[in-house]
N, C-alpha and C positions, 0 to 999 in steps of 0.2 A: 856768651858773646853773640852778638847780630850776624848774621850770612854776610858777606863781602856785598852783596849787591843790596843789602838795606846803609851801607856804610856813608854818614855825612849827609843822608835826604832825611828830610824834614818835609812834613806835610802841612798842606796852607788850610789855616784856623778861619772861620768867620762867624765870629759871634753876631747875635740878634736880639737886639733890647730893645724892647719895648712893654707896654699896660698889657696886661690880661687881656683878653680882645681884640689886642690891636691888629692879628692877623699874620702871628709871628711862624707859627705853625704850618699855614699857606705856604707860606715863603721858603719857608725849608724845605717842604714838599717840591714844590717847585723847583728850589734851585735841586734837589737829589734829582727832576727828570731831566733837567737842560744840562747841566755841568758832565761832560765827557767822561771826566775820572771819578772815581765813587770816591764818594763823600758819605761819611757815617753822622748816623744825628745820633747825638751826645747830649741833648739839651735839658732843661732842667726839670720838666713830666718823666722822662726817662730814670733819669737820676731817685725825686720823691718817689716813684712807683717800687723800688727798690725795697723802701721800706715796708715795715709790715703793715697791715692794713688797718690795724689799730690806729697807726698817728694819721690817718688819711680825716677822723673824724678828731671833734673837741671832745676833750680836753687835752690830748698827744698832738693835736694837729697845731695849737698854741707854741706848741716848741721846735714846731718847725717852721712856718709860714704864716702863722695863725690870722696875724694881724694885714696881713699882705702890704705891711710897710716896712716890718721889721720880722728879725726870725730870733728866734730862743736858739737857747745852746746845739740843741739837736739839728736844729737848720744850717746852723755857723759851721759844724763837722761836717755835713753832708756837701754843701756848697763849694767848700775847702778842698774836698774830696776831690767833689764833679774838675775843680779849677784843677788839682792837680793829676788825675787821669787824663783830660783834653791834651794836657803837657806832654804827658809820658806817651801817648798814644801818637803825637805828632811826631815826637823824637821818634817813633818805630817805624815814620811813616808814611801814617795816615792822615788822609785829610778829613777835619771834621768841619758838621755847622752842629750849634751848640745857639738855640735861643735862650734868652736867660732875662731875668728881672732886675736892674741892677738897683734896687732899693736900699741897697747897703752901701756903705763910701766902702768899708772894709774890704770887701768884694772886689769892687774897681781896683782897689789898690793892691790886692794882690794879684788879678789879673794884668795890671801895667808892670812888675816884680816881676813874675814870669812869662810873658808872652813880649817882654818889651823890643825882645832881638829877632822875636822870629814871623814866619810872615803871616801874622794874626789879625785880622781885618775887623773894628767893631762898627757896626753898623745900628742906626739908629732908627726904629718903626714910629711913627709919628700919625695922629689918628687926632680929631676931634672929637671932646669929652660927648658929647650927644651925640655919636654916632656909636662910641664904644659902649654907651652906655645902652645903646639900642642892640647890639650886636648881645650883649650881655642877656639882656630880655630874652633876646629869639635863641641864642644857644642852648639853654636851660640845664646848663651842663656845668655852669661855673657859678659862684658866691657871686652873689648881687653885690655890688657897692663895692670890689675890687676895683676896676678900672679907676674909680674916682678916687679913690683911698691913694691909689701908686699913680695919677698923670702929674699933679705937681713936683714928684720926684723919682719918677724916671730915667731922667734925662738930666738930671740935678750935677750929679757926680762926673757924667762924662763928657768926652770931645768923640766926634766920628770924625772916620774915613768918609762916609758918605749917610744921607740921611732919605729916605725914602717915605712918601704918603699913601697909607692905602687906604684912604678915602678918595684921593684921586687917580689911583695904579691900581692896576691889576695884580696879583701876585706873580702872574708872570711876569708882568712888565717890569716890578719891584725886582726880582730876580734878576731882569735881564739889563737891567741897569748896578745889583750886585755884580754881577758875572763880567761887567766895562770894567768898572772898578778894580776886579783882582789883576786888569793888566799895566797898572801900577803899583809900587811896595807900596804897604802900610804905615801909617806915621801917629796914629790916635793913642797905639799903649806908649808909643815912645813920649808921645808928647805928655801923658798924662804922666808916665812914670818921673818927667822932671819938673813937674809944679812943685 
């Protein structure tokens, strides 16, 4: 049983979807330095790194994210996971930001299933394909021809609370336009959870 004083607090969720590259990572970073109350990143490098370092390469990596449109079975338990640790970890709590790829309707829909009551904010990174694709170039750190594989369906499956450019924002700025936002409730898993 929880201490009297975790009893009935729920910590505030803000997911971050957006392309490979889009700058989602910034953003987190940034919102952990401005946001008052700690906030734990949860998000979805956290999560794969978990795994062993076999599926980080092909032919294991095919069954997690391979395709960076779609995930194999092993991506589907892991992502299932991530969605429902954020749950149990807010129920204790904590506030998390949690960036994520939502390439899958699955995903969204069980994130609209569990986050639909509580105050879970998704937010949408929004970037122009030749800009991510430039970012992609100069990072040398990510799979070429991600960003282009996930921009036409990124964005496909959801509704935001708010939507954010960082081609034209700073990730501060992105942040501190996140950070307006949480001083209204959220309505995007609600709204999604009733399509």
């Amino acid at each position: 049983m929880l201490p009297l004083f975790f009893a009935n607090v729920t910590g505030t969720i803000i997911f971050i979807n957006g392309t490979s590259s889009s700058g989602k990572t910034s953003i987190v970073k940034a919102l952990q330095n401005m946001l008052e109350a700690p906030y734990l990143d949860m998000g979805i490098d956290k999560f794969i790194f978990m795994l062993p370092k076999r599926y980080l390469n092909r032919p294991l990596w095919d069954e997690v994210l391979g395709k960076a449109t779609e995930a194999g079975m092993t991506g589907h338990r892991l992502f299932s996971g991530m969605h429902h640790a954020i749950f149990a970890a807010a129920n204790a709590g904590n506030n998390i930001i949690a960036d994520h790829v939502f390439v899958e309707k699955a995903w969204v829909d069980e994130c609209a299933e569990l986050f639909e009551d509580m105050l879970a904010y998704l937010i949408g990174v929004q970037c122009p394909l030749e800009i991510l694709e430039q970012r992609e170039q100069e990072r040398k750190d990510r799979t070429l021809g991600q960003a282009r594989a996930q921009h036409d369906l990124i964005h496909k499956f959801t509704i935001y609370d708010l939507e954010v450019d960082t081609s034209l924002l700073t990730q501060e700025e992105c942040a501190q336009k996140i950070i307006e936002r949480l001083k209204t409730p959220p309505t995007a898993f609600k709204s999604l959870k009733s399509k």
